[in-house]
N, CA, C and O atoms as a printed pandas DataFrame, in Angstrom:
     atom_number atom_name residue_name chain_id  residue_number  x_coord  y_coord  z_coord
0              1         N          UNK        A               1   33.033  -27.206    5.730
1              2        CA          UNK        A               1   31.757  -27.640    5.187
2              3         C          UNK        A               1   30.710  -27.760    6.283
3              4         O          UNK        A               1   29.550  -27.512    5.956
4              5         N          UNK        A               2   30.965  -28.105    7.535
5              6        CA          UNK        A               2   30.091  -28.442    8.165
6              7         C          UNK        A               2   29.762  -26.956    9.287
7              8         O          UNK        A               2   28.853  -26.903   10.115
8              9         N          UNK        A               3   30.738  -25.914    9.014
9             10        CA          UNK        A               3   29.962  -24.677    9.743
10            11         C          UNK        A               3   29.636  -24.086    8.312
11            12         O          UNK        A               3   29.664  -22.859    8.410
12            13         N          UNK        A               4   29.387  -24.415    7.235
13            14        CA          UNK        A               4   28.437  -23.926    6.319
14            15         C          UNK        A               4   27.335  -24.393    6.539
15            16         O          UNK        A               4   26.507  -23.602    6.990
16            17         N          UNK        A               5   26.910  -25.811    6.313
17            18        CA          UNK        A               5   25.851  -26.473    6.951
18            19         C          UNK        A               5   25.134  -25.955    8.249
19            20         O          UNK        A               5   23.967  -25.562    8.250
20            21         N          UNK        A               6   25.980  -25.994    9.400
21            22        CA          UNK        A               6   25.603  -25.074   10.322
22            23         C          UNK        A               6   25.102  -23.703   10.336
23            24         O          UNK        A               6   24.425  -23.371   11.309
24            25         N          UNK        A               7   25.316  -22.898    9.454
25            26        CA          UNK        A               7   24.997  -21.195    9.013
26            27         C          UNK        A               7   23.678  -21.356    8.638
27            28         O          UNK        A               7   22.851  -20.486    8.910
28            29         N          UNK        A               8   23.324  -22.564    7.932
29            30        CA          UNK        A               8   22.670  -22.569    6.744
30            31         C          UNK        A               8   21.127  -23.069    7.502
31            32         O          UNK        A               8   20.009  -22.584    7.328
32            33         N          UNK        A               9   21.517  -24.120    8.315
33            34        CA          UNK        A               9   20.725  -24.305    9.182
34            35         C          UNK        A               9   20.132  -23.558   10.168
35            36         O          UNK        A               9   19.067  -23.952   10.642
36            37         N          UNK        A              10   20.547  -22.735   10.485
37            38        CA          UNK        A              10   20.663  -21.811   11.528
38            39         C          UNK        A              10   19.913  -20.732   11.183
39            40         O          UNK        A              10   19.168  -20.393   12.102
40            41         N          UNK        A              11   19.801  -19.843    9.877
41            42        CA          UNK        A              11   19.020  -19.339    8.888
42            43         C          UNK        A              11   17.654  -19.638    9.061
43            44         O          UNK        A              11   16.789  -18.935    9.585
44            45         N          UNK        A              12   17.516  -21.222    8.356
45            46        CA          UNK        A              12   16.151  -21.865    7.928
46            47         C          UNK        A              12   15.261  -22.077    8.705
47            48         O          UNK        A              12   14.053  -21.977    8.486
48            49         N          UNK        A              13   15.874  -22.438    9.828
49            50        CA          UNK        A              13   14.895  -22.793   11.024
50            51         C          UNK        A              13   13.881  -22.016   11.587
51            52         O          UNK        A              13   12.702  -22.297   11.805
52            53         N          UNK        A              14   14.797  -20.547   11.877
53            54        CA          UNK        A              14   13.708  -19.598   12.587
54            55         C          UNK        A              14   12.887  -18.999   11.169
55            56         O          UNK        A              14   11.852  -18.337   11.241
56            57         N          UNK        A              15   13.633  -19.408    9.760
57            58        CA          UNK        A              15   12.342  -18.768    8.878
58            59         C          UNK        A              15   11.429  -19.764    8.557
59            60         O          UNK        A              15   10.528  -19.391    7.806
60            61         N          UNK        A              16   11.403  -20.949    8.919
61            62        CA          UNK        A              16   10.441  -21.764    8.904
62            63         C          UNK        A              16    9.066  -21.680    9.728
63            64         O          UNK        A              16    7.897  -21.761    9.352
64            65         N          UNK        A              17    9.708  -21.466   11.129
65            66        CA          UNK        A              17    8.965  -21.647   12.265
66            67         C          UNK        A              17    7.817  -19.678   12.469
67            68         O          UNK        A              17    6.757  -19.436   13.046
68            69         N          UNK        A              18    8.814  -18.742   11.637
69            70        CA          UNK        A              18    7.948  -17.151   11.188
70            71         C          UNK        A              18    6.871  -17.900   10.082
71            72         O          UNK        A              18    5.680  -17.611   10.199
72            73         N          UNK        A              19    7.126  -18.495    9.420
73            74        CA          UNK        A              19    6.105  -18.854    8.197
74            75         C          UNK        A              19    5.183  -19.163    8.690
75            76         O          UNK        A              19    4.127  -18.870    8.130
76            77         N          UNK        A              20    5.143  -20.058   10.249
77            78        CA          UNK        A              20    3.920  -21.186   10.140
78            79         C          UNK        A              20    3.278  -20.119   11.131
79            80         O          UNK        A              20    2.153  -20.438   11.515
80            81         N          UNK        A              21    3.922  -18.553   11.765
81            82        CA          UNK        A              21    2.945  -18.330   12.541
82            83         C          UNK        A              21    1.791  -17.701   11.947
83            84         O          UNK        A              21    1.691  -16.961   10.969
84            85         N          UNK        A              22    0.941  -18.162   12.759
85            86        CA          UNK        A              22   -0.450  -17.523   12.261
86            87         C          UNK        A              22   -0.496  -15.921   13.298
87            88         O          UNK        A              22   -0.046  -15.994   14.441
88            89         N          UNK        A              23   -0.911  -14.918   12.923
89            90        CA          UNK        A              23   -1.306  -13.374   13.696
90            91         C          UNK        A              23   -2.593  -13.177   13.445
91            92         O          UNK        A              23   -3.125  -12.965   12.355
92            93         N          UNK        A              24   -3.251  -13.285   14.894
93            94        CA          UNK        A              24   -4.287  -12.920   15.181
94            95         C          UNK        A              24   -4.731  -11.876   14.363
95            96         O          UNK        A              24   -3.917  -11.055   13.942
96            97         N          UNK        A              25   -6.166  -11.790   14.027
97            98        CA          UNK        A              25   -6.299  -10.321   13.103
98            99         C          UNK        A              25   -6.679   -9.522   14.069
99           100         O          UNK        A              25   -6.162   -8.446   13.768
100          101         N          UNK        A              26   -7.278   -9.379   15.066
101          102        CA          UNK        A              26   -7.378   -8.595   16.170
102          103         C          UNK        A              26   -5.880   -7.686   17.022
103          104         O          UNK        A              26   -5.721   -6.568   17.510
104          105         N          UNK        A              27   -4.921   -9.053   16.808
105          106        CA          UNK        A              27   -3.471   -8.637   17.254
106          107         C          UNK        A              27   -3.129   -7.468   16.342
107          108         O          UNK        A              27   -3.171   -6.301   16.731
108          109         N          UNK        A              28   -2.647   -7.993   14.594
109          110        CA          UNK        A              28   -2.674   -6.801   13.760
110          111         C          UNK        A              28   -3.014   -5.727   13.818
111          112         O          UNK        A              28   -2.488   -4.614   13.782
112          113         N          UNK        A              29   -4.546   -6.379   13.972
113          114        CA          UNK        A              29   -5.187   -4.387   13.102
114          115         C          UNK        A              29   -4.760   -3.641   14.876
115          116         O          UNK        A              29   -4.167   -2.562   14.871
116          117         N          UNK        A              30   -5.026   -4.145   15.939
117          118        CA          UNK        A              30   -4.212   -3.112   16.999
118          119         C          UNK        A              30   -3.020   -2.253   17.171
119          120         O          UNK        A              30   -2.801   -1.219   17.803
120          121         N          UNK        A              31   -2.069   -3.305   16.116
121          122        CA          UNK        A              31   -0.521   -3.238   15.534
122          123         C          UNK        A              31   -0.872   -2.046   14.591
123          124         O          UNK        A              31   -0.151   -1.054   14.687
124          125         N          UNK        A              32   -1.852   -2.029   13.730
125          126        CA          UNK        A              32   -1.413   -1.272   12.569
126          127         C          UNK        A              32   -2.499    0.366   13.225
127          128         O          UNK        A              32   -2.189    1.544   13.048
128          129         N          UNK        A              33   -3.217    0.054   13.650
129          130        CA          UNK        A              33   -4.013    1.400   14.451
130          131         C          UNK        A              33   -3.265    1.750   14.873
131          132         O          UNK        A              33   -2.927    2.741   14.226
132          133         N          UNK        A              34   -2.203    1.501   16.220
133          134        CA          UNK        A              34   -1.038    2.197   16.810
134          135         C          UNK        A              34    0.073    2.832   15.626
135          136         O          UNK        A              34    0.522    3.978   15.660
136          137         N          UNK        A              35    0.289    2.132   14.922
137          138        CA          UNK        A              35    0.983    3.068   13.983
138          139         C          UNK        A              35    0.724    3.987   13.333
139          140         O          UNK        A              35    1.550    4.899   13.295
140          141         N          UNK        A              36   -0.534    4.103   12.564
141          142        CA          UNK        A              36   -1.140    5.074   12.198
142          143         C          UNK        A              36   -1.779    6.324   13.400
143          144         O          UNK        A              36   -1.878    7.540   13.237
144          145         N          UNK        A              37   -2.048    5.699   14.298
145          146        CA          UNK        A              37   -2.388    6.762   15.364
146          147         C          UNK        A              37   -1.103    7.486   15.947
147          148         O          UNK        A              37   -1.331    8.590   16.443
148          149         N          UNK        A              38    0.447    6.965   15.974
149          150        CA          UNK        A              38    1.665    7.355   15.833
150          151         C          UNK        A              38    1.956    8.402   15.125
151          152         O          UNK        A              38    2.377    9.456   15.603
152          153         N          UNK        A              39    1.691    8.118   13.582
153          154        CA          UNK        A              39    2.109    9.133   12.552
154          155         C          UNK        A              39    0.731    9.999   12.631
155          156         O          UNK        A              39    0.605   10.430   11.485
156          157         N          UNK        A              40   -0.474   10.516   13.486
157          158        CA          UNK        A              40   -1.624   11.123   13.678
158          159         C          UNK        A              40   -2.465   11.367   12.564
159          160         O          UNK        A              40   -3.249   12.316   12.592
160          161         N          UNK        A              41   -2.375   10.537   11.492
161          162        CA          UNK        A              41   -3.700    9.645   11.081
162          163         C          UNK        A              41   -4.783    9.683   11.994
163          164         O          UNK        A              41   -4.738    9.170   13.112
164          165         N          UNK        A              42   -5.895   10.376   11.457
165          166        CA          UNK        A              42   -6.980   10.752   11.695
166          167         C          UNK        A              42   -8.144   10.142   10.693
167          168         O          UNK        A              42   -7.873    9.943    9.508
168          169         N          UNK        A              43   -9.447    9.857   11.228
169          170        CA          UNK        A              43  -10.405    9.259   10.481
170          171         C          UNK        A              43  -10.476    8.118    9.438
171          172         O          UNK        A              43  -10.869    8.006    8.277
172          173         N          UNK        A              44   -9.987    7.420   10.262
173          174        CA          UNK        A              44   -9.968    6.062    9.197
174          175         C          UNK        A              44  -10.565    5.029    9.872
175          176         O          UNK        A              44  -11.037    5.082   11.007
176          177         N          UNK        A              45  -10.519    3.900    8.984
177          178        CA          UNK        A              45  -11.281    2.393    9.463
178          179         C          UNK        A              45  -10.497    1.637    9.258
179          180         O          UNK        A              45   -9.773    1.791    8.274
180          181         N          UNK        A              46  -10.284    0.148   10.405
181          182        CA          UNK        A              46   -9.854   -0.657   10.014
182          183         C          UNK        A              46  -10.647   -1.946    9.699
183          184         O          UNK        A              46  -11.095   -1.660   10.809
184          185         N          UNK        A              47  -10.983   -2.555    9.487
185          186        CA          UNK        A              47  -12.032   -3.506    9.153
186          187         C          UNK        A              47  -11.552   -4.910    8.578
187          188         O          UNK        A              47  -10.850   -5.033    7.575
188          189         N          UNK        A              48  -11.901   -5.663    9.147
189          190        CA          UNK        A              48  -11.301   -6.960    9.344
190          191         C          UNK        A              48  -11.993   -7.522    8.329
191          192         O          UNK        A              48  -12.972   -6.779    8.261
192          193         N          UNK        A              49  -12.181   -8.692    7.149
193          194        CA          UNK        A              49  -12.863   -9.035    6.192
194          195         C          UNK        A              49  -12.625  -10.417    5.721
195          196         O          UNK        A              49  -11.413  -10.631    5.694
196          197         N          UNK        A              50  -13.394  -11.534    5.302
197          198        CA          UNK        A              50  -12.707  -12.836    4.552
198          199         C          UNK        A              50  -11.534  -12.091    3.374
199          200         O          UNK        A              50  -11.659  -10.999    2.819
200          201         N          UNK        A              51  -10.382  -13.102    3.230
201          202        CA          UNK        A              51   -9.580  -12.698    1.914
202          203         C          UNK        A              51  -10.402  -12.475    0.348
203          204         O          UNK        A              51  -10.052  -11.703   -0.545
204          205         N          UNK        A              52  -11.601  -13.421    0.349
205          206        CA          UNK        A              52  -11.832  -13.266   -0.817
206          207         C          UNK        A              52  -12.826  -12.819   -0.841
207          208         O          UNK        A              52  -13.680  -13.405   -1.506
208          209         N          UNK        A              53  -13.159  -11.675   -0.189
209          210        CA          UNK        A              53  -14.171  -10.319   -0.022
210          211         C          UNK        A              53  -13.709   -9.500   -1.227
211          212         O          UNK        A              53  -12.594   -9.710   -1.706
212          213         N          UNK        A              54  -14.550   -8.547   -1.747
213          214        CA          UNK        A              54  -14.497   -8.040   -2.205
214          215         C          UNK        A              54  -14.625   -6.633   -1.695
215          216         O          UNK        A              54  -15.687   -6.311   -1.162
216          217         N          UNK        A              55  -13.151   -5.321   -1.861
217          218        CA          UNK        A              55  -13.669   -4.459   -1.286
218          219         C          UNK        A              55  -13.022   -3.321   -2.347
219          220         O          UNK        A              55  -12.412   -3.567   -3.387
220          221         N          UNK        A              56  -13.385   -1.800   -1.683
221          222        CA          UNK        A              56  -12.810   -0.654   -2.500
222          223         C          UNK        A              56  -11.578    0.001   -1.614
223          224         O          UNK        A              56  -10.741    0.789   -2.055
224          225         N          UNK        A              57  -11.656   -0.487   -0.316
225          226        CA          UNK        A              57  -10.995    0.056    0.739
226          227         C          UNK        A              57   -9.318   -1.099    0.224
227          228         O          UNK        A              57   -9.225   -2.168   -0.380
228          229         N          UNK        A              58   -8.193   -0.091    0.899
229          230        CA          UNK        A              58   -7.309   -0.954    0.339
230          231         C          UNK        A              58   -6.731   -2.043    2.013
231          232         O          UNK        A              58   -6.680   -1.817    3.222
232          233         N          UNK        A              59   -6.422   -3.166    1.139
233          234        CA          UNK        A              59   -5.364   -4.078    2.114
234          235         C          UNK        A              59   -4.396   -3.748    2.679
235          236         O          UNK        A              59   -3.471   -3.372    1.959
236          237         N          UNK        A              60   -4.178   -3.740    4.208
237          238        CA          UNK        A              60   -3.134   -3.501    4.605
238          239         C          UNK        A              60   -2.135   -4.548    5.523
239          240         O          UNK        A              60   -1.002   -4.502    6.003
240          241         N          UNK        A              61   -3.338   -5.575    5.459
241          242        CA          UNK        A              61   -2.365   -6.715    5.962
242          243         C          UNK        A              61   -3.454   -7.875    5.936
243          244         O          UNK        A              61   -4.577   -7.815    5.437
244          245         N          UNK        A              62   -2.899   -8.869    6.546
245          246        CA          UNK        A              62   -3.417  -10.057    5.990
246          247         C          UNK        A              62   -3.509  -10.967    7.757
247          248         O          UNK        A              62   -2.914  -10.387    8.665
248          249         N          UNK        A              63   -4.097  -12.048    8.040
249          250        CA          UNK        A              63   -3.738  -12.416    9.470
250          251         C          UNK        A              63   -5.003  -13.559    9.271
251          252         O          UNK        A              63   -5.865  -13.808    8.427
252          253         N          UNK        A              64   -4.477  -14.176   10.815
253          254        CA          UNK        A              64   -5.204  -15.809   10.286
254          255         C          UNK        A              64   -4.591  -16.965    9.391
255          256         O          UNK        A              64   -5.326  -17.936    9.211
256          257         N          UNK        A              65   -3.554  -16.976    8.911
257          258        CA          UNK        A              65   -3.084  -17.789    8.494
258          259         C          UNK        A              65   -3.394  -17.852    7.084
259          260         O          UNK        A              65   -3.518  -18.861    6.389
260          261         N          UNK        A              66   -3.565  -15.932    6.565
261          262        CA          UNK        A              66   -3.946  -15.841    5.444
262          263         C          UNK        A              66   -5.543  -16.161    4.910
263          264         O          UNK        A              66   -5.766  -16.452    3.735
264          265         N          UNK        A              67   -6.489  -16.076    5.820
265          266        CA          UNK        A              67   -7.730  -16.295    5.521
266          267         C          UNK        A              67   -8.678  -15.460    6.006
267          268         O          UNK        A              67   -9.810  -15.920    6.154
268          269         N          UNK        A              68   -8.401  -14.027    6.362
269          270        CA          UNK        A              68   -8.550  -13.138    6.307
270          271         C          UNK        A              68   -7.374  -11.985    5.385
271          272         O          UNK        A              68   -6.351  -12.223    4.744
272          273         N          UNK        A              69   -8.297  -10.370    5.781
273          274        CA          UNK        A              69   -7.395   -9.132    5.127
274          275         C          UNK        A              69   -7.808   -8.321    6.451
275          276         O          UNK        A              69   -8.612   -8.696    7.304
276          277         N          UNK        A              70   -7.150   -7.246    6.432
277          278        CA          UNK        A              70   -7.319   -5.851    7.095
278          279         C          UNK        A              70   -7.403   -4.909    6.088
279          280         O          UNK        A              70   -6.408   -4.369    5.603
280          281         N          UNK        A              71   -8.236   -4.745    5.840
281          282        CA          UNK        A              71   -8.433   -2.882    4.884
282          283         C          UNK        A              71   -8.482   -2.090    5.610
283          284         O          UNK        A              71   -8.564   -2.258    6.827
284          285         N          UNK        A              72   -8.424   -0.570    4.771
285          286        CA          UNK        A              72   -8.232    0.808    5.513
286          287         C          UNK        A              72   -9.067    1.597    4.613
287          288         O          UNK        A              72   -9.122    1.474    3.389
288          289         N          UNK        A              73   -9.758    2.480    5.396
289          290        CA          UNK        A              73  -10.333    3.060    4.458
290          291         C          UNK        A              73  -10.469    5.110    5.232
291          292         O          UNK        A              73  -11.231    5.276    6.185
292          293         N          UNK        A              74   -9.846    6.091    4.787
293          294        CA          UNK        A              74   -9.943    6.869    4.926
294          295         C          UNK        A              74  -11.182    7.843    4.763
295          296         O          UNK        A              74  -11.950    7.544    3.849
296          297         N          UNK        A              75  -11.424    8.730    5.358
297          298        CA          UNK        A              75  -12.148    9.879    4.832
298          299         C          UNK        A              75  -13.613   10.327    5.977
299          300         O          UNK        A              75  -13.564    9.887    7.126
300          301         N          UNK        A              76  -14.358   10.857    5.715
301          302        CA          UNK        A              76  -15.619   11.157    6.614
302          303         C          UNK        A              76  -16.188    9.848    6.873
303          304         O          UNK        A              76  -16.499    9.471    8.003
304          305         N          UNK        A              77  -16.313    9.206    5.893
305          306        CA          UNK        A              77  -17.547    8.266    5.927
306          307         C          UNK        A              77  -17.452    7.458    6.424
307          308         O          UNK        A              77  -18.447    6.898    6.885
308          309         N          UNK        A              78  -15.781    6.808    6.649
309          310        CA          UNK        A              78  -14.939    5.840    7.040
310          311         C          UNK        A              78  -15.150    6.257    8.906
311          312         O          UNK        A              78  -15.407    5.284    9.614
312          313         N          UNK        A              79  -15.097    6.927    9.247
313          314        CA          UNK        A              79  -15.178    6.982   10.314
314          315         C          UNK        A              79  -16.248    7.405   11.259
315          316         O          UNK        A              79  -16.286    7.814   12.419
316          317         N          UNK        A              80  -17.323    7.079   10.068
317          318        CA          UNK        A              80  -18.585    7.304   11.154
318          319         C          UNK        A              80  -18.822    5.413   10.930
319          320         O          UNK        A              80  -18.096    4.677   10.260
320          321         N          UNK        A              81  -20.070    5.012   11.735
321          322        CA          UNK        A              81  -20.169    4.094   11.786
322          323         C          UNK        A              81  -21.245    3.749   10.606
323          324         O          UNK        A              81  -21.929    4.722   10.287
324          325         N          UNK        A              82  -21.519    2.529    9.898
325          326        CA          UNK        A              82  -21.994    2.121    8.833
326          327         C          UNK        A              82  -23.224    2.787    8.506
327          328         O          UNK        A              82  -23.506    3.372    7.461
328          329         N          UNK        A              83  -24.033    2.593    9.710
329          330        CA          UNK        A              83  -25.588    2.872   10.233
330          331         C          UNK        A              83  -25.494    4.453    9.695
331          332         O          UNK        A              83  -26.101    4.769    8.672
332          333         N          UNK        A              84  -24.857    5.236   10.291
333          334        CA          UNK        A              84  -24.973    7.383   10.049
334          335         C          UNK        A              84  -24.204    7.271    9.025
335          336         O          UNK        A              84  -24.466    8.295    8.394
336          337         N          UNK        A              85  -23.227    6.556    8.291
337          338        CA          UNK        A              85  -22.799    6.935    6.706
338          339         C          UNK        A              85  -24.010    6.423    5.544
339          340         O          UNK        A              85  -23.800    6.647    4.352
340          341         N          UNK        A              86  -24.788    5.996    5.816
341          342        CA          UNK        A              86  -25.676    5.078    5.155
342          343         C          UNK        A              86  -27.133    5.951    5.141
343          344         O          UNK        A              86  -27.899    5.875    4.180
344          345         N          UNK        A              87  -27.350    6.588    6.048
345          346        CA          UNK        A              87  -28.537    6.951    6.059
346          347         C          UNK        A              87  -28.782    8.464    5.381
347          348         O          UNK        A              87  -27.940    9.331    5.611
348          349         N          UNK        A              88  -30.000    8.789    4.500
349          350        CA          UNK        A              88  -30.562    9.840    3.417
350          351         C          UNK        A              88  -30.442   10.554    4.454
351          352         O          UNK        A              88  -30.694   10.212    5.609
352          353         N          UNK        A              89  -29.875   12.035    3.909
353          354        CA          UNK        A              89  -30.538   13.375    4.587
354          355         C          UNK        A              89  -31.549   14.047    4.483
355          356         O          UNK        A              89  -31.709   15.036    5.199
């Protein structure tokens, strides 16, 4: 009984102490750019945002202790900067 207790404990602890960490969103989206720049993913955005933003771009992670998102957003437009996707030809 008591190296069940022990197992059991042993488990909980380190998933307690993963729960409470908070990840930088700066740490992330570096985390998740390297991966995508890995698999050579080309032209995208990562863009850091409050959680309860509203966006079209999708979530790809979350950081801050959940009070932020990271979206992604593919394509031409995504990878010019706001200012030259925005402006009339």
């Amino acid at each position: 009984m008591k190296l069940h207790l022990l197992l059991v404990a042993m488990m909980v602890v380190p998933a307690c102490a993963a729960a409470q960490e908070r990840k930088s969103c700066e740490d992330l989206k570096t985390e998740i750019a390297a991966k995508l720049d890995a698999k050579g993913v080309k032209g995208y955005t990562l863009e850091i945002v409050l959680k309860d933003q509203e966006t079209t771009a999708k979530v790809v992670g979350t950081c801050d202790g959940g009070t932020k998102k990271i979206t992604y957003s593919k394509g031409e437009a995504a990878a010019k900067p706001a200012t030259e996707a925005t402006k009339p030809q």
